[in-house]
Backbone as JSON, one array per atom type, in Angstrom:
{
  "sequence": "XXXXXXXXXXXXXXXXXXXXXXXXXXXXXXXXXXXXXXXXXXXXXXXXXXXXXXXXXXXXXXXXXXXXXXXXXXXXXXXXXXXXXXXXXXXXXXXXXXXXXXXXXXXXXXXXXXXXXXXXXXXXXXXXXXXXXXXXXXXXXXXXXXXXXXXXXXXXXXXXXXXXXXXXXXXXXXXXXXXXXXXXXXXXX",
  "N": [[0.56, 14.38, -60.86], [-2.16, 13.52, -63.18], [-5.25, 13.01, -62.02], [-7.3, 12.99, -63.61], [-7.25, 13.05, -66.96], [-4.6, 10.68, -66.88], [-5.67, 8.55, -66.7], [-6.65, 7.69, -69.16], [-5.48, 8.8, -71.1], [-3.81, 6.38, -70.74], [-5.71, 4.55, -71.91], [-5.5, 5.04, -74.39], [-2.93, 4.36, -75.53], [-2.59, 1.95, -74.95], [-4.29, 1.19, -76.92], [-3.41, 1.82, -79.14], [-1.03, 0.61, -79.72], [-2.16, -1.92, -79.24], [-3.22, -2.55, -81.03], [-1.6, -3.48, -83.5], [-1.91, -6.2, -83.21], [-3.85, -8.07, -84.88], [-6.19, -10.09, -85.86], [-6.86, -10.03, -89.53], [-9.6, -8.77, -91.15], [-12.5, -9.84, -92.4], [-14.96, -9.04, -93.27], [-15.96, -5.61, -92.79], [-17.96, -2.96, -91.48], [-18.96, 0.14, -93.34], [-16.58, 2.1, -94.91], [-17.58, 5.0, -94.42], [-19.28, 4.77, -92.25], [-17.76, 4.53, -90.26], [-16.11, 6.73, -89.5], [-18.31, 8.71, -89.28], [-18.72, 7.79, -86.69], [-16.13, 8.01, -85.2], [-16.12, 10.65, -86.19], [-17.74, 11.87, -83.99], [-17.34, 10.69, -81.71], [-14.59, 11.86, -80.79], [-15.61, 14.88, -81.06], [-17.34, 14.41, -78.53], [-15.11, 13.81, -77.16], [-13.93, 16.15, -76.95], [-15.56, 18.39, -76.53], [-15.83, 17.33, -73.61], [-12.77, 17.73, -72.33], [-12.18, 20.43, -73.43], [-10.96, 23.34, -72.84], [-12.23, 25.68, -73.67], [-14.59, 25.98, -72.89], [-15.05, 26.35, -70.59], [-16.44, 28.43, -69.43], [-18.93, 28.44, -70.26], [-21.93, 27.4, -70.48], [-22.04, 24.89, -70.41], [-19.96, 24.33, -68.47], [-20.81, 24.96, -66.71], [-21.5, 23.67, -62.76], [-22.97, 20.57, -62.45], [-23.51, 19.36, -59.83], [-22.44, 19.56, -56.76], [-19.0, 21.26, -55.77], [-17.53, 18.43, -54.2], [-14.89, 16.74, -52.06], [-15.33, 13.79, -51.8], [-17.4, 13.4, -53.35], [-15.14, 13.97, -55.77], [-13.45, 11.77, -55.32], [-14.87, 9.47, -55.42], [-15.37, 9.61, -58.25], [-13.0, 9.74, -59.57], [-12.25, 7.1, -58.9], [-14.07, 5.57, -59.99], [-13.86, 6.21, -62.38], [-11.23, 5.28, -62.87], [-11.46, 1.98, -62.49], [-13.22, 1.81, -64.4], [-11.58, 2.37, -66.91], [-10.12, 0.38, -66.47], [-11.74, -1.46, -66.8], [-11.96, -1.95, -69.29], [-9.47, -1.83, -70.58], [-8.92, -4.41, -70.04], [-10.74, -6.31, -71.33], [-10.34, -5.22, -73.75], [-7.47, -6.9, -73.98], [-8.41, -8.97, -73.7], [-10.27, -10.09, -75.68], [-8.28, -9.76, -77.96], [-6.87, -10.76, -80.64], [-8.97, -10.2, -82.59], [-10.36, -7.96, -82.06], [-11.6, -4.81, -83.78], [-11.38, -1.53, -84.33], [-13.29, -0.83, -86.14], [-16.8, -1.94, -87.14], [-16.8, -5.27, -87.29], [-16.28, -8.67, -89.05], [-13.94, -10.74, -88.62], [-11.03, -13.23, -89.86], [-11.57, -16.37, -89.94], [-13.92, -15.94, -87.55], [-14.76, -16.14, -84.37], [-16.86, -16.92, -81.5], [-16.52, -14.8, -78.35], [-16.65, -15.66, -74.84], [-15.64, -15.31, -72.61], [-14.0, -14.38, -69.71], [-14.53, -10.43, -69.39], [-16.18, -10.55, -71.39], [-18.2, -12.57, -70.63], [-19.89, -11.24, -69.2], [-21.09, -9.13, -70.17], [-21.89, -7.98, -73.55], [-20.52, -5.9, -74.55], [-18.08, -5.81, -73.57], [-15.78, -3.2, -73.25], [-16.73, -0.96, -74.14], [-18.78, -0.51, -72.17], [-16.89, -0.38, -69.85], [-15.49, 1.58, -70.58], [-17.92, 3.42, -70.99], [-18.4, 3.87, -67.94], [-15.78, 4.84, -67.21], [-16.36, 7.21, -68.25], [-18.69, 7.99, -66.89], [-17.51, 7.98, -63.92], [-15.54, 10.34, -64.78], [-17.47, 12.21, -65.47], [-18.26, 12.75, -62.65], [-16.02, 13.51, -61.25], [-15.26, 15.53, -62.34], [-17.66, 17.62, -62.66], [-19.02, 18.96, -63.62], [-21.38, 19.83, -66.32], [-20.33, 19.35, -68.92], [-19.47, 17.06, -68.91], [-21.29, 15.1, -68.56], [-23.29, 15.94, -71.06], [-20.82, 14.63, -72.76], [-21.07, 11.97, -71.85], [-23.64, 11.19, -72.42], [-23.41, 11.74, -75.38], [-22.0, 9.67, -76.18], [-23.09, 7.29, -75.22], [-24.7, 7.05, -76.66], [-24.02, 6.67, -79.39], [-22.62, 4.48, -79.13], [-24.97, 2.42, -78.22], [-25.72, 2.14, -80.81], [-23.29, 1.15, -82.38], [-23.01, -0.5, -81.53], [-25.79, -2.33, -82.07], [-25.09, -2.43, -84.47], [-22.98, -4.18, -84.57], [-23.46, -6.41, -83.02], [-25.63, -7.18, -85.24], [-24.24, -8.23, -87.38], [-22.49, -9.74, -86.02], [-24.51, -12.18, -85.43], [-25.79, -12.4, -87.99], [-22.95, -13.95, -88.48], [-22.01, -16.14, -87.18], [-24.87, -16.74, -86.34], [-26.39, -19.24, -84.34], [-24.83, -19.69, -81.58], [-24.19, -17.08, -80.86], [-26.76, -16.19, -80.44], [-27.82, -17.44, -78.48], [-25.84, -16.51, -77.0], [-26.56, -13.49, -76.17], [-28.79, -14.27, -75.35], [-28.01, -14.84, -72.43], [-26.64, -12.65, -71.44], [-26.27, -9.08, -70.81], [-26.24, -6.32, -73.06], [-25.09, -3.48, -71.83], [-24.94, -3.44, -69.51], [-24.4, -6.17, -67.11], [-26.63, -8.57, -67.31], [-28.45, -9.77, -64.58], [-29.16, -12.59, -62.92], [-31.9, -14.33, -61.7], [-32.5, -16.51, -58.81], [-34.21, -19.67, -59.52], [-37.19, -20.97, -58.25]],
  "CA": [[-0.07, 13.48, -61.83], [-3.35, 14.41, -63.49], [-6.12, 11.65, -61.72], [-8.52, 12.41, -64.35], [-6.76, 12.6, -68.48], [-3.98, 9.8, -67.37], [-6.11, 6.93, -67.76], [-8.01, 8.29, -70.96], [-3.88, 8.74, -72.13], [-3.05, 5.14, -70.47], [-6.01, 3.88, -72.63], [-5.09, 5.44, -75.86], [-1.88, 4.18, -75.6], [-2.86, 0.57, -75.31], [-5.13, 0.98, -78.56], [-2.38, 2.24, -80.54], [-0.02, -0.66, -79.47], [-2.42, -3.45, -79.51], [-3.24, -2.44, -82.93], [-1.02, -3.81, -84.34], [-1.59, -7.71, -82.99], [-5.1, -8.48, -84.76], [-6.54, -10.57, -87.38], [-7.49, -9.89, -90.57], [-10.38, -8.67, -91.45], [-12.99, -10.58, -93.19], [-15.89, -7.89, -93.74], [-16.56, -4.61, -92.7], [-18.76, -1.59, -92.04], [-18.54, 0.81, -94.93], [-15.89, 3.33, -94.25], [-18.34, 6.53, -93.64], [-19.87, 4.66, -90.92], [-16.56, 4.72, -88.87], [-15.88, 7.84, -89.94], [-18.99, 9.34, -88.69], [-18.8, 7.69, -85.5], [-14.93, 8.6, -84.9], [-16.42, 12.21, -85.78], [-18.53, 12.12, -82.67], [-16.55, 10.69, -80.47], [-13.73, 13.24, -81.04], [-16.59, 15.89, -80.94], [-17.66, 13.8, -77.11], [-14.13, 13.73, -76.08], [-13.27, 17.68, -77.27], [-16.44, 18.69, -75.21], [-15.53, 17.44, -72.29], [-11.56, 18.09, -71.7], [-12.01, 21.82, -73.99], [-10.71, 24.01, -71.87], [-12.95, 26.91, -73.99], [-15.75, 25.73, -72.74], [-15.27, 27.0, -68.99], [-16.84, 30.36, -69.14], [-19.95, 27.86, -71.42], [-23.36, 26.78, -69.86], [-21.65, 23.7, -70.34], [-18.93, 24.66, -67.56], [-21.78, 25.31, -64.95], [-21.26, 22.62, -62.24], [-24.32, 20.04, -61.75], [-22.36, 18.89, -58.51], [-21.53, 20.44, -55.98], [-17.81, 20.59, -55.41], [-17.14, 18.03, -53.29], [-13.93, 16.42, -52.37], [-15.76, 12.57, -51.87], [-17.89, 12.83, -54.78], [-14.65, 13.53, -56.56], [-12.54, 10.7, -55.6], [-15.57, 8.59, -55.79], [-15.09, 9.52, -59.75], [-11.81, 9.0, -60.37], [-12.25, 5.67, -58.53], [-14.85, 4.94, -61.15], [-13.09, 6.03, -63.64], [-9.55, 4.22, -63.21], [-12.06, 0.93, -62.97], [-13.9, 1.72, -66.04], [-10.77, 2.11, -67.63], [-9.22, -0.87, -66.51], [-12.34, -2.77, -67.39], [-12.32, -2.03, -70.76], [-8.12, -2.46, -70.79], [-9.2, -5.55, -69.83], [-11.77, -6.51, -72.31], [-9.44, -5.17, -75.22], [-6.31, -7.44, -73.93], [-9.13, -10.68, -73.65], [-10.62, -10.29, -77.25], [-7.03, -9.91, -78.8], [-6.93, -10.72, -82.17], [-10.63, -10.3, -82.34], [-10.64, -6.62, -81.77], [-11.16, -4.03, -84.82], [-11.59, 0.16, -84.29], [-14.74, -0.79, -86.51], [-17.92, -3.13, -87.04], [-15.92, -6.13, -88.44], [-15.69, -9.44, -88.74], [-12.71, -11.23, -88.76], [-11.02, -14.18, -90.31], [-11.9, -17.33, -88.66], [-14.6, -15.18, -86.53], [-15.38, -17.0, -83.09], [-17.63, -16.33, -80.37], [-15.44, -14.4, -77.09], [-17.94, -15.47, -74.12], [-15.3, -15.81, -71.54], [-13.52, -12.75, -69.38], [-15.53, -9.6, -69.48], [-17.42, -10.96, -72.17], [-19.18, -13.77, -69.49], [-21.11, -11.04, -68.15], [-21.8, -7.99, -70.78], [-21.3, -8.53, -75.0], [-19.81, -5.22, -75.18], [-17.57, -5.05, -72.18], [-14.81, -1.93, -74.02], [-18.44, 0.23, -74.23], [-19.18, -0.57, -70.71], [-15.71, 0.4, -69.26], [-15.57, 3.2, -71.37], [-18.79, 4.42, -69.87], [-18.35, 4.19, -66.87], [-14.69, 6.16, -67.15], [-17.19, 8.92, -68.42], [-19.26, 8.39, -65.31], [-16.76, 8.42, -63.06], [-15.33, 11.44, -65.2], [-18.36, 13.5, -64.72], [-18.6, 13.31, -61.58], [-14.74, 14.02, -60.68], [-15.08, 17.34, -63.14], [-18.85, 17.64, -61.77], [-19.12, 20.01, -64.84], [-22.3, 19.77, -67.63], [-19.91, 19.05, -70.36], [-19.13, 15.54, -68.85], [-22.64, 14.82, -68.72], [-23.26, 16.16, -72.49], [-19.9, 13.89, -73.89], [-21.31, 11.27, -71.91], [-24.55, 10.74, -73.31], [-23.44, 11.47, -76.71], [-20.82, 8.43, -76.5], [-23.78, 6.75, -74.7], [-25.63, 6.68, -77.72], [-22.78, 5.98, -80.38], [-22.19, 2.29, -78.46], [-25.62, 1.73, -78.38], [-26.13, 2.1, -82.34], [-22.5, 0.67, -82.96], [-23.16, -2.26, -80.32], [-26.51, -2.84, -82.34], [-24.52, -3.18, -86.04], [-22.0, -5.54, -84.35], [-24.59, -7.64, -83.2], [-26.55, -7.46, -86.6], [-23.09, -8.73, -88.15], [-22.38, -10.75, -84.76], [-25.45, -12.62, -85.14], [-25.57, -13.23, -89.0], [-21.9, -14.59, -88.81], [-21.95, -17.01, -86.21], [-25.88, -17.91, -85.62], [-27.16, -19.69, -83.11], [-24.68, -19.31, -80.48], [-24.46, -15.47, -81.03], [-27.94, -15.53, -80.29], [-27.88, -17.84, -77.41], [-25.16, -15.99, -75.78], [-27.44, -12.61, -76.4], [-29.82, -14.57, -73.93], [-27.73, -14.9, -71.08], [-25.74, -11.35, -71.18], [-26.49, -7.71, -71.09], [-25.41, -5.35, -73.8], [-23.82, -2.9, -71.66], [-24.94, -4.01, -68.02], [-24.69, -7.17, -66.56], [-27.74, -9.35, -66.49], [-28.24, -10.51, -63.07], [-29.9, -14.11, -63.37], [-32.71, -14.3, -60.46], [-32.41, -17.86, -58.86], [-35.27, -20.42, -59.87], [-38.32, -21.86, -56.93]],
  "C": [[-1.55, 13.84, -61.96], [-4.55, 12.38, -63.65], [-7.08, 11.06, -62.89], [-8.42, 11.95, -65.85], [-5.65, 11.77, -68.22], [-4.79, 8.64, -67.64], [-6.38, 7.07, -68.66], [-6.3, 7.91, -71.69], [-3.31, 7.32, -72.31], [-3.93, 3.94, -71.63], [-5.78, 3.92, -74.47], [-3.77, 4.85, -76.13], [-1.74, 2.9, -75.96], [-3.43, -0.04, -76.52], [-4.34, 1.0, -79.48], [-1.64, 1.19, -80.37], [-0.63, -1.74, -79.88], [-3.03, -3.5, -80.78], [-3.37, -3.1, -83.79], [-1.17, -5.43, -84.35], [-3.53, -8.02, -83.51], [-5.53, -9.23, -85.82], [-7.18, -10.08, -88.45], [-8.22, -9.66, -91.0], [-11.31, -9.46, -92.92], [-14.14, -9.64, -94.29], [-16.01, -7.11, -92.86], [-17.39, -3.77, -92.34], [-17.96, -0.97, -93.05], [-17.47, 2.02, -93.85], [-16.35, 4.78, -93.62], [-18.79, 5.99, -92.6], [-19.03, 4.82, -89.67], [-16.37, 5.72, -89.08], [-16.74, 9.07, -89.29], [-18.91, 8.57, -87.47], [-17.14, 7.81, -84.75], [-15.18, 10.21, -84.67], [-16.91, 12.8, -84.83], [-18.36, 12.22, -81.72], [-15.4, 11.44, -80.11], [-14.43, 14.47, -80.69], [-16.76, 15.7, -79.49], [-16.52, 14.67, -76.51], [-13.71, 15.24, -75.99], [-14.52, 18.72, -76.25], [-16.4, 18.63, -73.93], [-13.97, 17.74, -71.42], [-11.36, 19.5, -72.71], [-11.91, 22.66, -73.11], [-11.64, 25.12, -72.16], [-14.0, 27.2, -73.58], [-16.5, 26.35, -70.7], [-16.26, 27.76, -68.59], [-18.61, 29.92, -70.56], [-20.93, 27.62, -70.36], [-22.68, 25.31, -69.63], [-20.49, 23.58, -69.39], [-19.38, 24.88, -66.4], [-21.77, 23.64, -64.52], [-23.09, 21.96, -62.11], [-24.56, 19.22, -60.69], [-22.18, 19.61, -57.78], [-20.1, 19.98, -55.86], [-17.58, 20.06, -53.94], [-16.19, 16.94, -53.06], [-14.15, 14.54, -52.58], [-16.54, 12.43, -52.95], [-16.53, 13.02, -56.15], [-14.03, 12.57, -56.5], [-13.46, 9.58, -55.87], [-15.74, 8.59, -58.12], [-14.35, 9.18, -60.22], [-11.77, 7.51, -60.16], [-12.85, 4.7, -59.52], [-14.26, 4.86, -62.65], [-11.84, 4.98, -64.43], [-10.33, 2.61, -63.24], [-12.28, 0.35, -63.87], [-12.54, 1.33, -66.6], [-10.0, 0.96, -67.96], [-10.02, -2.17, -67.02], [-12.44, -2.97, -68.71], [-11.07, -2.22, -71.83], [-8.47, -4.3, -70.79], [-9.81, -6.62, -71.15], [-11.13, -6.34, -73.5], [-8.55, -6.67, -75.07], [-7.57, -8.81, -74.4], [-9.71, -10.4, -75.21], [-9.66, -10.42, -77.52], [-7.29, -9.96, -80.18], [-7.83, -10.5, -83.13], [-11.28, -8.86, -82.51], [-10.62, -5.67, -82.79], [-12.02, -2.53, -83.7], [-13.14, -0.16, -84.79], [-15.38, -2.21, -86.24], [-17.15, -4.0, -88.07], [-16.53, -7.52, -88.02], [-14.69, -10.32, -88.94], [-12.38, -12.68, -89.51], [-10.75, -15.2, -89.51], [-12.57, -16.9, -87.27], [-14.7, -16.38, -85.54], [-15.58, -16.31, -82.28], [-16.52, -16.22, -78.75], [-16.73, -14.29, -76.31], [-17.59, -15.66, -72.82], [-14.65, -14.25, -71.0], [-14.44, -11.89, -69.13], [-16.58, -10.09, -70.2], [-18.3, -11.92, -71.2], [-19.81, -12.89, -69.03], [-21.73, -9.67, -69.01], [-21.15, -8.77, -72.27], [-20.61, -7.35, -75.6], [-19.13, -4.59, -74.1], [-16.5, -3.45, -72.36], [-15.9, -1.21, -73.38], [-18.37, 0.85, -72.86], [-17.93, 0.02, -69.95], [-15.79, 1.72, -69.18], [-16.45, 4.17, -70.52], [-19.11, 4.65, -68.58], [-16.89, 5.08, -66.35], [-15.32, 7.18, -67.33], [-18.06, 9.04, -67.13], [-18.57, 8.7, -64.13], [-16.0, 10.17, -63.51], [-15.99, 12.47, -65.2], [-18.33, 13.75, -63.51], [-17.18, 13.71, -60.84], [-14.86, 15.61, -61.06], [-16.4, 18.02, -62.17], [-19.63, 18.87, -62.61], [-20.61, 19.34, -65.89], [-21.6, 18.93, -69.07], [-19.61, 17.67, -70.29], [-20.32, 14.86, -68.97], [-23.25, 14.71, -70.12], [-22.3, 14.61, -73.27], [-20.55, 12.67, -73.25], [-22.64, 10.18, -72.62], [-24.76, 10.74, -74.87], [-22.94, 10.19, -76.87], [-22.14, 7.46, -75.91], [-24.53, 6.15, -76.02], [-25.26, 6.29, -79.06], [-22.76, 4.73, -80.43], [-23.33, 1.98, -78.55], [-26.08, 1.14, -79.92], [-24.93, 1.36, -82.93], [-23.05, -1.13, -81.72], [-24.49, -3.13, -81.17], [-26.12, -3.29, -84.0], [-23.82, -3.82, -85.41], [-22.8, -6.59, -84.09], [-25.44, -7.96, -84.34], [-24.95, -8.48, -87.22], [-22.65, -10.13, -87.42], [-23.22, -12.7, -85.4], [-25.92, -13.67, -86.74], [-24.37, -14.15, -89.27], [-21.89, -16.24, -88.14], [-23.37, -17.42, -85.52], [-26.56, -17.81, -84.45], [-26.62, -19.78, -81.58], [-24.43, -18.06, -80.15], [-25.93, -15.54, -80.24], [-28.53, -16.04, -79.23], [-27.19, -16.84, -76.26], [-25.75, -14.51, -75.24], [-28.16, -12.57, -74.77], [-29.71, -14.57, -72.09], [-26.6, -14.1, -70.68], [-26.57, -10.0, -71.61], [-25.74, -7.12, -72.45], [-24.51, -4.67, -72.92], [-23.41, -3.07, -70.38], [-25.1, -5.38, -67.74], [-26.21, -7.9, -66.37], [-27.74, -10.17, -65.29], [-29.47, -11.65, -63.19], [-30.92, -13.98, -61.94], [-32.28, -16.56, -60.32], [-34.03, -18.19, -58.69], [-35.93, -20.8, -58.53], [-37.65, -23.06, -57.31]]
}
């Protein structure tokens, strides 16, 4: 069994299935905007499992191989993955491929969401962190900071959309969550 592309397969699998269970879309991004950010992430993900790329600058290790920093990756990885399985299943009906919002939008502030506003993202990137460092390769490093920077620009139109739809508790809940990390609350004197 292959530690590092079955979850990536186990999560693709779940996307395509849960698909199909979602509401309606109310509004939108424009279609090129998904379009170009599907192109990227395809571009991310083809960078880092391209086998052509071996014998690339991008194939030189920035790791040493070592057998604890890899299981410490996959460990991260199968996490990520599961946190962001997670995070799909708890939005549910809620959930579009793009910047949407839905019919009868409402604020998801419970589950993953109680502690980041874009927990998927966050999974996600941390399957790529754990994924670099299992491969220990350049090119995981590369797909990760491209996808790094995708979520932050798609995470900042969902919240523009977020934020006009729903207000004032959008913009409360803002206050007392991270985008992609956890805010850790300090306790009060």
């Amino acid at each position: 069994m292959d530690l590092i592309g079955t979850p990536w397969l186990i999560l693709l699998a779940y996307w395509a299935i849960s698909a199909f269970r979602v509401k309606q879309t109310q509004r939108a991004e424009p279609a090129g905007s998904r379009l170009v950010v599907l192109a990227i992430v395809i571009v991310a993900f083809t960078i880092l499992f391209g086998p052509w790329l071996k014998n690339s600058p991008l194939g030189n290790r920035f790791l040493p191989d070592s057998p604890w920093i890899r299981y410490l990756g996959i460990f991260l990885l199968w996490v990520g993955i599961g946190f962001a399985i997670w995070a799909r299943h708890h939005l549910g009906e809620y959930w579009s491929a793009r910047v949407t919002i839905k019919v009868d939008h409402k604020l998801i502030d419970s589950g993953p969401y109680a502690y980041v506003r874009h927990p998927i993202y966050s999974g996600i990137l941390l399957g790529l962190i754990g994924t670099a460092l299992a491969i220990g390769k350049w090119r995981a490093v590369v797909a990760f900071l491209v996808i790094l920077i995708v979520y932050v620009f798609k995470a900042r139109r969902e919240e523009g959309m977020l934020t006009e739809q729903l207000g004032e508790p959008y913009r409360e809940y803002k206050n007392h969550t991270g985008m992609l990390i956890p805010r850790w609350k300090t306790a009060s004197p």
